[in-house]
N, C-alpha and C positions, 0 to 999 in steps of 0.2 A: 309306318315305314315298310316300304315292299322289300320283301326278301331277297338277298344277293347272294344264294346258293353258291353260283358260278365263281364268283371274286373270293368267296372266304379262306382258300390258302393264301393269297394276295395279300388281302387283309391283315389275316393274323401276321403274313410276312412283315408286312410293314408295322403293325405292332410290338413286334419284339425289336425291330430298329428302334424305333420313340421310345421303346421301354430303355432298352442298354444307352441311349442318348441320355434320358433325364438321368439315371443309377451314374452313369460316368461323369457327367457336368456337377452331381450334388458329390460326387468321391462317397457315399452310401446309397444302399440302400438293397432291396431281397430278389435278385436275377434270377436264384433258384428255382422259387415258387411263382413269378412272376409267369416266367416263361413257363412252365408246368401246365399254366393255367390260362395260356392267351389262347390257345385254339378254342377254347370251352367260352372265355367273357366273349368272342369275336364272335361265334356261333349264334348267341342268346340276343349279341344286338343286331349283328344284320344278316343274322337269318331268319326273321319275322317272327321270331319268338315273344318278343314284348314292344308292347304300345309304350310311346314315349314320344316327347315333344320338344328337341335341345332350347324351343324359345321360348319355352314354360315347364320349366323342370320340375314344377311342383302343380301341374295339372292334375284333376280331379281323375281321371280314370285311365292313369297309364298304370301299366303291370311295373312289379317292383323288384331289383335285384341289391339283393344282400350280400357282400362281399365280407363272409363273417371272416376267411382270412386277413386282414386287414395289412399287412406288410406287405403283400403280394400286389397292394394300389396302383406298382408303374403300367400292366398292362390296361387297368381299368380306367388308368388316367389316360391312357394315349387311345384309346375307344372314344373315352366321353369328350376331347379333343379332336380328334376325327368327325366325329357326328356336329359339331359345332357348338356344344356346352359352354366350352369356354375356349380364348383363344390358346393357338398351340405354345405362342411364345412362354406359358406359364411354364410348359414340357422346362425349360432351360432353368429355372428357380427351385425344381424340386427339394424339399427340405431346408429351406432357407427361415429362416427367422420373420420375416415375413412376406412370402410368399403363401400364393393361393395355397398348392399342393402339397400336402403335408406327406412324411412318411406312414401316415397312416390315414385313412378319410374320414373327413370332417364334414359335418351337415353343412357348412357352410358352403363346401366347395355344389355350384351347380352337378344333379347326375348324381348325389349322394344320399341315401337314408340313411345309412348312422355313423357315427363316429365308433369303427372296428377297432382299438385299439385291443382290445380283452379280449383274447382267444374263447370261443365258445357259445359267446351271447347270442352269435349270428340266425340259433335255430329260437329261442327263445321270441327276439322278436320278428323272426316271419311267421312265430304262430298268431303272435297278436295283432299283427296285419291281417293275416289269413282270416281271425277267427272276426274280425273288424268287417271285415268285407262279407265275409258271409250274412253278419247281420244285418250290411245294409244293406243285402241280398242284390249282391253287385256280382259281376265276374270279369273282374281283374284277376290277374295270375300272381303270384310271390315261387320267387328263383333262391334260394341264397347256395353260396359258394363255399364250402370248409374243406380246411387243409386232414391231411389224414390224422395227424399228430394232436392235430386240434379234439378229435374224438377222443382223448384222453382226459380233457376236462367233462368233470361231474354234470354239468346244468346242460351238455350236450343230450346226456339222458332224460334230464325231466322234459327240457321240450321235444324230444323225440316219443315220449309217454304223452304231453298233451296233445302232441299235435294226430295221434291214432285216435285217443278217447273221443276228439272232435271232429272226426272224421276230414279234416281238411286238404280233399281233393283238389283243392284250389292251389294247393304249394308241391315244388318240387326243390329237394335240397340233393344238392351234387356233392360226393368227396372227391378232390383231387388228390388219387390215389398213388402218390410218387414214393412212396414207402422212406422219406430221407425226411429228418424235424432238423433244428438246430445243433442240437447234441449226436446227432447219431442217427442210423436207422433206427426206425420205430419199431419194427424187433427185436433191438437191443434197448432201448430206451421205457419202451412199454408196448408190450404187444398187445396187438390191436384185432386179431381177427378172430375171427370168421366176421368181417365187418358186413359184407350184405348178409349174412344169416343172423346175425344181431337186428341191424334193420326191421329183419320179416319176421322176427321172431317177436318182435314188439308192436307189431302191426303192419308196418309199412308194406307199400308195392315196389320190391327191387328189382333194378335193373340193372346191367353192366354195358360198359361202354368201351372203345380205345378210345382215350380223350386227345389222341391227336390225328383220328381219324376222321375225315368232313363229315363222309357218309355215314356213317357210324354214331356218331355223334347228331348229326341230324335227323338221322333217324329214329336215335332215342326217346331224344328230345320231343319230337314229333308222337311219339307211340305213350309218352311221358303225360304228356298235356291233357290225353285223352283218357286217360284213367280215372275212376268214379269211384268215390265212396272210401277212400282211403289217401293218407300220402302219400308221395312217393320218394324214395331213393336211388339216385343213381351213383354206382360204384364206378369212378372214372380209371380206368389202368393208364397214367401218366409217367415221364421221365421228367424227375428235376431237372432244371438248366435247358431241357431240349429246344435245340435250335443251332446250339454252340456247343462245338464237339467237346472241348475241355472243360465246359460246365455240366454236362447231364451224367448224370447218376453220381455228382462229386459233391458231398456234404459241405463241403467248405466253401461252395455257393451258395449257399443258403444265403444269405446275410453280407454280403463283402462286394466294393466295387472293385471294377479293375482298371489295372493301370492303364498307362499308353500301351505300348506293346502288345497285350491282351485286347486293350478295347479294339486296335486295330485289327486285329487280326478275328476276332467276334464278329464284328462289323463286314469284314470279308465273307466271311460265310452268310449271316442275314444278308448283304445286300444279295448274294448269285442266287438266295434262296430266292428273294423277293423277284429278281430279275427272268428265275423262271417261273415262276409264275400268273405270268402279266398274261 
């Protein structure tokens, strides 16, 4: 896939529209962390960051993105629907009883490696992809995605300890760094930092990012890939909810759709986002 540098505020614009569409149609589902984290999923797929094939989702040498937050699905659903994974009409079924798109993803769904529902596993298995490819002495790339809050589960550590021991320069794992969990900020809930000095202090190559910065983010990303002989971490500085003024930096979007009222007025602001950026 050639890179579309140029389009990706565009993109992500239209992204957080598909996203608050499926969240309002299903009356659930996480706006908060969705949009937190659409410039960062938007970035990784078209900006030439990872090989992939929407007409063979399970091709032998595409690079791989783990979405260990796994609530945060609607942006990642409305990408792998954009790119042609599956059709979009699915967008309108989200969390249905049987519909494709779960609130959480499912191996089944096309564009998917694991079923994220468990906060934390997300690093566990891109070491065992990573360390998988290394043996077959491939070079494919491994992405995964964790929310900040998420580094408060324990098996975050042990794969962050295997994945230095193994030196696996082949993975890069990103935190979306919006400082707000379910319960509360995560300095009231459990603090979390010095998070890239944890990182480097465990081995890792950390970076930092504005994760709603193009440039910035691309460039990371880019400076990310090329790193040798270690993982890497990148520390993303994110706002929950960003995109919709009433939703960013308000815990109580975490997890909650919204009404008429709200949705339209959400909607107003995505679509004049999306409309300048054409």
């Amino acid at each position: 896939m050639e890179p579309m540098k140029k389009n990706l505020p565009h993109l992500a614009a239209k992204v957080r529209i598909d996203a608050l569409k499926m969240i309002y149609a299903a009356q659930s589902g996480h706006p908060g962390g969705s949009f937190s984290a659409a410039d960062i999923i938007t970035t990784l797929y078209f900006g030439g960051f990872l090989a992939y094939d929407p007409k063979n989702p399970k091709w032998k040498d595409r690079d791989y993105f783990i979405l260990s937050k796994g609530h945060c699905a609607p942006s990642l659903y409305a990408v792998l629907g954009e790119l042609g994974f599956f059709p979009k009409d699915e967008f309108f079924r989200l969390r249905q009883v049987d519909s494709l798109l779960q609130g959480h993803p499912e191996t089944y769904i096309p564009g998917i490696e694991i079923a994220s529902g468990p906060l934390g596993q997300g690093i566990s298995v891109a070491c065992g992809i990573a360390m998988g490819i290394k043996i077959d002495k491939k070079q494919n790339k491994v992405f995964s995605l964790h929310g900040d809050g998420e580094l408060q589960e324990g098996n975050i550590w042990e794969g962050v300890m295997t994945a230095a021991k193994y030196h696996l320069d082949n993975y890069v794992a990103i935190v979306d760094r919006n400082r707000l969990q379910i319960d509360g900020s995560t300095a009231e809930v459990m603090p979390i930092e010095d998070v890239a000095g944890k990182f480097q202090a465990f081995g890792w190559e950390v970076m930092k990012m504005n994760g709603h910065d193009f440039d910035d983010i691309y460039t990371t990303l880019k400076k990310a890939v090329e790193v040798t002989g270690k993982p890497v971490c990148i520390v993303a500085d994110t706002v929950k909810g960003k995109g919709v003024s009433f939703m960013e930096n308000q815990v109580g979007w975490h997890g909650k759709a919204p009404n008429d009222e709200q949705f339209a007025s959400a909607m107003e602001e995505l679509q004049k986002n999306f409309d300048e950026t054409q």
